[in-house]
C-alpha positions as CSV (number, residue, x, y, z in Angstrom):
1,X,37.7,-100.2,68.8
2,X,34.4,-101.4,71.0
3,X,32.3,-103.8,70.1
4,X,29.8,-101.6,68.9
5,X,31.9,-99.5,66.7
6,X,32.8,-102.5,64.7
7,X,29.3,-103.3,63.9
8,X,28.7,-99.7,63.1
9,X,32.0,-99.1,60.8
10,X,31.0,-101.0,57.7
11,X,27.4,-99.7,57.9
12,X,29.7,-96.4,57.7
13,X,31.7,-97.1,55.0
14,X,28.6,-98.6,52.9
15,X,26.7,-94.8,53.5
16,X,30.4,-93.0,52.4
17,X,30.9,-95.0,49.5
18,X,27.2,-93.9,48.1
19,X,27.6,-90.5,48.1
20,X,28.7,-90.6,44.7
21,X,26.9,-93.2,42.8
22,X,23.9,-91.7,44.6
23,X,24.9,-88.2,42.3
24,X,25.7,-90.5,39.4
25,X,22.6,-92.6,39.4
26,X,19.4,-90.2,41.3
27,X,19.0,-87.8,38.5
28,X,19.3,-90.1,35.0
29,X,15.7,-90.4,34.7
30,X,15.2,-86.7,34.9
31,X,17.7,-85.6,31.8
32,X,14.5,-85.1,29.5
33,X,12.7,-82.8,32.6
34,X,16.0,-81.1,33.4
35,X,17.3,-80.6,29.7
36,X,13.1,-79.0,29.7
37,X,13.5,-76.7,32.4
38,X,16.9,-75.1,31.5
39,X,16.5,-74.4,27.8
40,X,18.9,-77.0,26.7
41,X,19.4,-80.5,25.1
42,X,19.5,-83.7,26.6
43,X,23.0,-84.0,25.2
44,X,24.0,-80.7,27.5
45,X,22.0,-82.2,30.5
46,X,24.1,-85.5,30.1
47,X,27.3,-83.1,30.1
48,X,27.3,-82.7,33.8
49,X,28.0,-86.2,34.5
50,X,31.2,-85.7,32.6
51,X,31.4,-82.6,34.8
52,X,30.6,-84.7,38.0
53,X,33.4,-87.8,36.9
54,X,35.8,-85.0,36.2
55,X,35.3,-83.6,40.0
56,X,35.5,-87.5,41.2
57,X,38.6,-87.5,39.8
58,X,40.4,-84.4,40.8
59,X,39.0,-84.7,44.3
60,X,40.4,-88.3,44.9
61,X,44.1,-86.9,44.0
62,X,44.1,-84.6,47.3
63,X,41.5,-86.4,49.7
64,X,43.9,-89.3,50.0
65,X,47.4,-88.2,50.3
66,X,45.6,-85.7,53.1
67,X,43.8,-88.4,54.7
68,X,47.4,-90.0,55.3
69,X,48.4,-87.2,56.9
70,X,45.6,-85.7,58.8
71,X,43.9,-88.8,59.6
72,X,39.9,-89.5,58.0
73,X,37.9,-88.3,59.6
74,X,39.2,-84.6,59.1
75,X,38.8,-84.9,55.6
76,X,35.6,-86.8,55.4
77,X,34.2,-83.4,56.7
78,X,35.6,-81.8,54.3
79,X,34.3,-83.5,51.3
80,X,31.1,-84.0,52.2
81,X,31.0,-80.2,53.2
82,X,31.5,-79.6,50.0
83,X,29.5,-81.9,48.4
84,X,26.3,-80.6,50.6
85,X,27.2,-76.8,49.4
86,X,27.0,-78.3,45.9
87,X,24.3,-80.0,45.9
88,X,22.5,-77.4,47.4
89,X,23.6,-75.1,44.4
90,X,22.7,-77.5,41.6
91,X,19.4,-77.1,43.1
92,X,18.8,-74.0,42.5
93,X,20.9,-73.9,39.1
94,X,19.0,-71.2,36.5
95,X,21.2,-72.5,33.4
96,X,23.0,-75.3,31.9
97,X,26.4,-73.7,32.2
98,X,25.5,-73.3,36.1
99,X,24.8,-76.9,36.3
100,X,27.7,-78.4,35.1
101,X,30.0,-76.1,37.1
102,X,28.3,-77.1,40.4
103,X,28.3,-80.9,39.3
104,X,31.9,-80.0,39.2
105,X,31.4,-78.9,42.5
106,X,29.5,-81.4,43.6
107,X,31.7,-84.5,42.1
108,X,34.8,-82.6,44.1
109,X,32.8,-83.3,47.6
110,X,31.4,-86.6,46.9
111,X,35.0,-88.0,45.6
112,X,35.6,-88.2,49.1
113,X,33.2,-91.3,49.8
114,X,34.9,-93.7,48.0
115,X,38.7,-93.5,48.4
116,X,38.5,-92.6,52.4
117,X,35.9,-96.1,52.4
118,X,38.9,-98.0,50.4
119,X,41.2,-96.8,52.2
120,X,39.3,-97.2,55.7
121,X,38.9,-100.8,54.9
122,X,42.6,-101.1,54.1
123,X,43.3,-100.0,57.6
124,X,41.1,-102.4,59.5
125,X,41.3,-105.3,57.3
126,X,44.1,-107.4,55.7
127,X,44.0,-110.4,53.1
128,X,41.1,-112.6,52.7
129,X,39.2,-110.4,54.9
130,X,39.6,-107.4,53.3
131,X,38.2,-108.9,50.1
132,X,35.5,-110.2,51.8
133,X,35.1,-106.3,53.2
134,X,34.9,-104.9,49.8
135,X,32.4,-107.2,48.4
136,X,30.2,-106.3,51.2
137,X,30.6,-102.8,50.9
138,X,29.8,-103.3,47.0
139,X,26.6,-105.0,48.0
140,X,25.7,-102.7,50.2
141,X,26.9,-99.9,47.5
142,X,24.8,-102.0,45.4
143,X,21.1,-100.8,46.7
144,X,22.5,-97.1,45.3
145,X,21.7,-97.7,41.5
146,X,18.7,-100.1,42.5
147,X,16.9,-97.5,44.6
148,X,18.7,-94.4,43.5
149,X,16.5,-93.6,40.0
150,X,13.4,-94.9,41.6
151,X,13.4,-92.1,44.1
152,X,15.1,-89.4,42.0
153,X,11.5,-90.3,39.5
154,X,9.6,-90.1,42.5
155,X,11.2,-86.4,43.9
156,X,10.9,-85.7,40.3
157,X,7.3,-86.1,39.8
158,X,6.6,-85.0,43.4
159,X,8.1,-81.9,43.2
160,X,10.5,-81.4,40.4
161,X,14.3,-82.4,39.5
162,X,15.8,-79.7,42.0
163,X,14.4,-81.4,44.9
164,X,16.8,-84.4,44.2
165,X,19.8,-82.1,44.7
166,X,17.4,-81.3,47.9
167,X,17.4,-84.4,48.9
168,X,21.2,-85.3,48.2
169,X,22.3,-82.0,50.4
170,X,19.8,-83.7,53.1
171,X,21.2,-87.7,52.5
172,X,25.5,-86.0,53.0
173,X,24.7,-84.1,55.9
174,X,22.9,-87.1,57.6
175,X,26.0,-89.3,56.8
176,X,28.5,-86.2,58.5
177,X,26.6,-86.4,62.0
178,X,26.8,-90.4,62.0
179,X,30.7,-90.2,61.0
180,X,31.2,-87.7,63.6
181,X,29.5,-89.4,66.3
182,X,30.5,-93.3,65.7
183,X,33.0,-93.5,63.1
184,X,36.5,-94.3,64.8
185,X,39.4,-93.3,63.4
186,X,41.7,-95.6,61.6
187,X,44.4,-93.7,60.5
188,X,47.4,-94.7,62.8
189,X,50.2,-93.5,61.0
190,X,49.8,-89.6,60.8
191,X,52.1,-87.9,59.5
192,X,53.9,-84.9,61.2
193,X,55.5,-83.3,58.2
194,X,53.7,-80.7,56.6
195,X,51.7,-81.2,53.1
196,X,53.9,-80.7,50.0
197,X,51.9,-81.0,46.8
198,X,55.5,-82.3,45.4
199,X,55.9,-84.9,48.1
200,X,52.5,-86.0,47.4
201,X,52.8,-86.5,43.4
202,X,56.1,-88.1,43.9
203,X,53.5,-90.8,45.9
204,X,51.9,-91.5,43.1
205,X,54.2,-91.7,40.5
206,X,56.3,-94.5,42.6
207,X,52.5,-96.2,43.0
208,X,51.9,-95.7,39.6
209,X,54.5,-97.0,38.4
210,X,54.8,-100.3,40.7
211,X,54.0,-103.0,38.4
212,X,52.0,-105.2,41.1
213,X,49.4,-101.5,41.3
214,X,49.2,-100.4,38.1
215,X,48.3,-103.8,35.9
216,X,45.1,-104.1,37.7
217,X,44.5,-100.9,38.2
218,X,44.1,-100.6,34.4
219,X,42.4,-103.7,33.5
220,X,39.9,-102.2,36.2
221,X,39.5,-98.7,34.7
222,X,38.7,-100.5,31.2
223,X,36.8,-103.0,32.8
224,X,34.4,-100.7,34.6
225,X,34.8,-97.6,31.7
226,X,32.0,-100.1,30.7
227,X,30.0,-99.3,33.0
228,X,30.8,-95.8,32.7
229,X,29.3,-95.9,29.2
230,X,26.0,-97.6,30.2
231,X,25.5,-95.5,32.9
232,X,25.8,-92.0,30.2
233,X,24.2,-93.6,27.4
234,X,21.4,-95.7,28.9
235,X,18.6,-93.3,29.7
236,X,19.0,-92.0,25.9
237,X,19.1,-95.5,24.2
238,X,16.0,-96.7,26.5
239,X,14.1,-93.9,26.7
240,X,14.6,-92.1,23.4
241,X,15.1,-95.3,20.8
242,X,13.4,-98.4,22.4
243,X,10.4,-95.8,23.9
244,X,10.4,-96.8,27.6
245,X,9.2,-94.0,30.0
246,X,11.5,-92.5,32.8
247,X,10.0,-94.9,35.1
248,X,10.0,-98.0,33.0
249,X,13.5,-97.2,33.1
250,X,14.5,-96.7,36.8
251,X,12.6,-100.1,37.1
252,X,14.9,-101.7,34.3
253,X,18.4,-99.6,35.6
254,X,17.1,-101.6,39.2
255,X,17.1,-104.8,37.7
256,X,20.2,-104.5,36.1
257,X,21.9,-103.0,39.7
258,X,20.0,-106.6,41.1
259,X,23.0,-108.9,39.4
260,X,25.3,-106.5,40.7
261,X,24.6,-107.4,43.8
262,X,24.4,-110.7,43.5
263,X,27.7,-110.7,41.9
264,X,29.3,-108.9,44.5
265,X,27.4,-111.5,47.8
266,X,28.4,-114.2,45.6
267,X,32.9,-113.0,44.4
268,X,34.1,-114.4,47.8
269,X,32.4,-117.9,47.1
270,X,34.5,-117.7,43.5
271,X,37.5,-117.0,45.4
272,X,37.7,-119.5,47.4
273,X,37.5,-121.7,44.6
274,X,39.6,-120.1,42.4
275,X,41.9,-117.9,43.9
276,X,41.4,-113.5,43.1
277,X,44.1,-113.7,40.3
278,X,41.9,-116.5,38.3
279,X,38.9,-115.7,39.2
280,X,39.3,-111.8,37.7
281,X,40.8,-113.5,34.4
282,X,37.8,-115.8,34.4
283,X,34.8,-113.1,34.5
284,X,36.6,-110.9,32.0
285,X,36.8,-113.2,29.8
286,X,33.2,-113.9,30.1
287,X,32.5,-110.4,30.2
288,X,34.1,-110.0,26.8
289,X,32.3,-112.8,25.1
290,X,28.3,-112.0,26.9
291,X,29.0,-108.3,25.1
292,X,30.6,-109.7,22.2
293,X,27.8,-111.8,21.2
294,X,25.6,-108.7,21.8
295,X,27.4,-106.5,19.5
296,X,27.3,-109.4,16.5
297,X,23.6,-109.2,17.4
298,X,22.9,-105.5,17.0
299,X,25.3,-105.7,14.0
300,X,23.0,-107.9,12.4
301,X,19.9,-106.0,12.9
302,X,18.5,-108.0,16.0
303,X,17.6,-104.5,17.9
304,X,15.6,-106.3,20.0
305,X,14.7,-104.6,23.4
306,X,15.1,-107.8,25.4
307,X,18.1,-108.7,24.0
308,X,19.6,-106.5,24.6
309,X,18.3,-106.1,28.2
310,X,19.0,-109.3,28.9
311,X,22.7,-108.6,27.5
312,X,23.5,-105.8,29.7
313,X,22.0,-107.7,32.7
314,X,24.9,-110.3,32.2
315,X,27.4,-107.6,31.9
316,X,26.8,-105.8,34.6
317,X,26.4,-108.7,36.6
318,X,30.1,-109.9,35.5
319,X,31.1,-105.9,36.6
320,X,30.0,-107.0,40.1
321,X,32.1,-109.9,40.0
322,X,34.9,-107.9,38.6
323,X,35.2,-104.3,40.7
324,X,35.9,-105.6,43.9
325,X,38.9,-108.1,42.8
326,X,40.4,-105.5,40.5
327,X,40.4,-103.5,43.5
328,X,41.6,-106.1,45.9
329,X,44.4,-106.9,43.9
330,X,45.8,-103.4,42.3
331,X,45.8,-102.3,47.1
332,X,46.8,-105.2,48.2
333,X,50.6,-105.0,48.4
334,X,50.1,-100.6,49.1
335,X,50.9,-101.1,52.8
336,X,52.2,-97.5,52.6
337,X,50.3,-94.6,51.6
338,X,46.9,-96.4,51.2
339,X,45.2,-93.5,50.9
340,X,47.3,-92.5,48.1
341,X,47.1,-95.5,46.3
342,X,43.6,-96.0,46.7
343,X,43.2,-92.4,46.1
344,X,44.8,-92.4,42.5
345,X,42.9,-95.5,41.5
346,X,39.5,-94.1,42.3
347,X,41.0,-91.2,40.2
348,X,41.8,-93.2,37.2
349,X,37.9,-95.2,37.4
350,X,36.5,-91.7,37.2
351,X,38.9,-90.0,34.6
352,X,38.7,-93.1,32.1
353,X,34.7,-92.8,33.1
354,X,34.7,-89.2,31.9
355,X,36.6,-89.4,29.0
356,X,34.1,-92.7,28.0
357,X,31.2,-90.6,28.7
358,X,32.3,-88.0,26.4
359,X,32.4,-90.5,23.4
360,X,29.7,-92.4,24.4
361,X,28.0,-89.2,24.0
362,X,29.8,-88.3,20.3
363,X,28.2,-91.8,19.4
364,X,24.7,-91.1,20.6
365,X,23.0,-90.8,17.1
366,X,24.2,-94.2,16.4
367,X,21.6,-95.5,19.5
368,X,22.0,-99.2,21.2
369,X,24.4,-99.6,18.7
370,X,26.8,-97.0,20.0
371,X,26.6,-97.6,23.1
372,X,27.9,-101.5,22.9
373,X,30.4,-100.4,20.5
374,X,32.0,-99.0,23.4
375,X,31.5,-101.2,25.5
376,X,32.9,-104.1,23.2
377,X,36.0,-102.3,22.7
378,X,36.4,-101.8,26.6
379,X,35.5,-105.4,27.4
380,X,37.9,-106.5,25.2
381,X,40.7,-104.2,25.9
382,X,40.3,-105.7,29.5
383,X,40.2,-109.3,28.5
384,X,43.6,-108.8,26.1
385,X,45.4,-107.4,29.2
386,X,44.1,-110.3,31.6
387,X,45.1,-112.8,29.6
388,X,48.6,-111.6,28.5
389,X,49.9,-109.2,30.9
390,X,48.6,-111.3,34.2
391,X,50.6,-114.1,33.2
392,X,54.1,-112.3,34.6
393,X,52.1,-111.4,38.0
394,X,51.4,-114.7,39.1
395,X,54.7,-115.4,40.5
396,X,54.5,-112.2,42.7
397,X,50.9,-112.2,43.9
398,X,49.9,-114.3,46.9
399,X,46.8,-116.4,45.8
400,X,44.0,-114.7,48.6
401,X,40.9,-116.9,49.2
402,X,37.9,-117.0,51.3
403,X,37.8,-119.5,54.1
């Protein structure tokens, strides 16, 4: 690999991995304009990111077992081929029912950005350095919810909500000419074979059921299901019970996507103080007890706006703390079939952030209230399993930290 490629590559991987965040987070602030425009509720509206998690998740189950065998690159193209055709259709979507079966579309294209960046980073890098890889890439990831709602508002209010599918269709085609022309690929191991589905789910069952995978795997899908939930419920609860306008909002949904950033320049500085195994039993625990706290709060009628602002900002802060090292640690002994593996756990993430979407949206009457309910129940879920099931990992999980 030159020189110049190896500055480029995680500049690469950063751009793949925001394709879908970018069609998680652009168009939250335009539920009330969309839900408007088509005749529907907001409640329908907010059904196509349960669409768009559902397309995440199928996508990631084929895109990485393929990506072993045909190399990346090949399948990059792919995904975001598709992923421009669906954008491209939610655009010019004429009903609700439209909408959520091109965000299915859409989700089974953009699935592509983050288990082929995983699992490019798990070719290149080994170790310390592929944490240190990761929480990069999450930085970088990062700007996505930060900038994401403020220019979805802006196209919004510009032009209207279809020219953010417009611009999305524009963003993945951009990101397709720079992979073709300076991504390398990092595949080495191709496999000559030909593709048999059954070969490829007998791959994940013997990941899934690898005790050093699937531990982590599942405190992470809890963990970040989370993040799932404030991501479906948060427009609603801000906009519709505490009164903030759509871009009130994307300035607040910024703020919030601030710590994870910070969280995620600052996880290899807590590794090398702590190891990854203590330092992802550490911020779970914290993250348990900052929305713990929060919940008593709402339950005894402190609705307070900045409370619970301030609340959310912590959690999602300890999220940023917590993604990456949950990831680090459920790939790091998957030296074969690292697409696979990191294909199924980006599948799990989305299918646990689906199925919390859908009862964060049967709670939605019950307002702020709701929403930390389920977030409660997730953090502490997560913080149960760290601090019972880790204890028979330890023995088998090399300590990585950051030098």
């Amino acid at each position: 690999m030159t020189s110049s490629a190896n500055r480029t590559t995680p500049l690469l991987i950063a751009a793949l991995s925001t394709i879908g965040p970018l069609g998680i987070d652009m168009y939250l602030p335009s539920i009330p304009a969309m839900a408007a425009s088509l005749n529907c509720t907001e409640g329908a509206i907010q059904l196509s990111l349960m669409t768009f998690f559902l397309g995440l998740m199928f996508g990631q189950l084929f895109y990485g077992p393929l990506s072993d065998k045909f190399g990346r690159k090949p399948i990059i193209y792919l995904g975001l081929s598709i992923f421009v055709l669906g954008s491209i259709g939610c655009a010019f979507a004429e009903s609700v029912m439209q909408l959520h079966f091109l965000r299915l579309i859409q989700g089974l294209g953009g699935s592509i950005g983050m288990v082929i960046a995983f699992a490019i980073i798990k070719d290149l890098y080994q170790g310390p350095m592929m944490g240190k890889m990761m929480s990069m890439v999450l930085a970088i990831l990062g700007l996505s919810p930060i900038l994401a709602p403020l220019i979805g508002n802006g196209l919004q209010h510009l032009e209207s909500w279809r020219a953010i599918f417009i611009f999305l269709a524009v963003y993945a085609a951009i990101v397709f000419i720079a992979c073709a022309s300076l991504l390398p690929e990092t595949c080495s191991k191709q496999h000559s074979a030909s593709f048999k589905l059954s070969k490829t789910f007998h791959h994940y069952f013997k990941i899934y059921f690898d005790r050093k995978f699937i531990v982590y795997a599942l405190t992470l899908c809890i963990a970040q299901a989370g993040f799932f939930a404030y991501l479906a419920g948060s427009a609603s609860v801000f906009i519709t019970e505490y009164k903030l306008t759509a871009t009130q909002f994307s300035v607040l949904f910024a703020i919030n996507a601030l710590g994870l950033v910070a969280a995620a320049i600052f996880n290899p500085k807590l590794h090398q103080k702590f190891g990854a195994l203590k330092t992802y039993r550490l911020v779970n625990t914290a993250y348990f007890i900052v929305i713990g706290l929060l919940f008593s709060l709402l339950c005894m009628g402190y609705h307070n706006l900045y409370i619970v602002c301030a609340g959310l900002f912590i959690a999602v802060t300890l999220l940023g703390f917590i993604m990456p090292t949950g990831s680090q640690l459920a790939l790091m002994h998957q030296h074969e079939h690292t697409g696979t593996a990191s294909a199924l756990l980006g599948s799990m993430q989305f299918g646990t952030g689906a199925l919390v979407s859908a009862i964060t949206g049967a709670l939605a009457a019950w307002g702020s209230l709701g929403l930390i309910l389920v977030i409660f129940v997730c953090a502490l879920v997560s913080a149960l399993m760290c601090n019972t099931l880790f204890e028979k990992q330890d023995a088998d999980v090399q300590q990585p930290s950051f030098k």
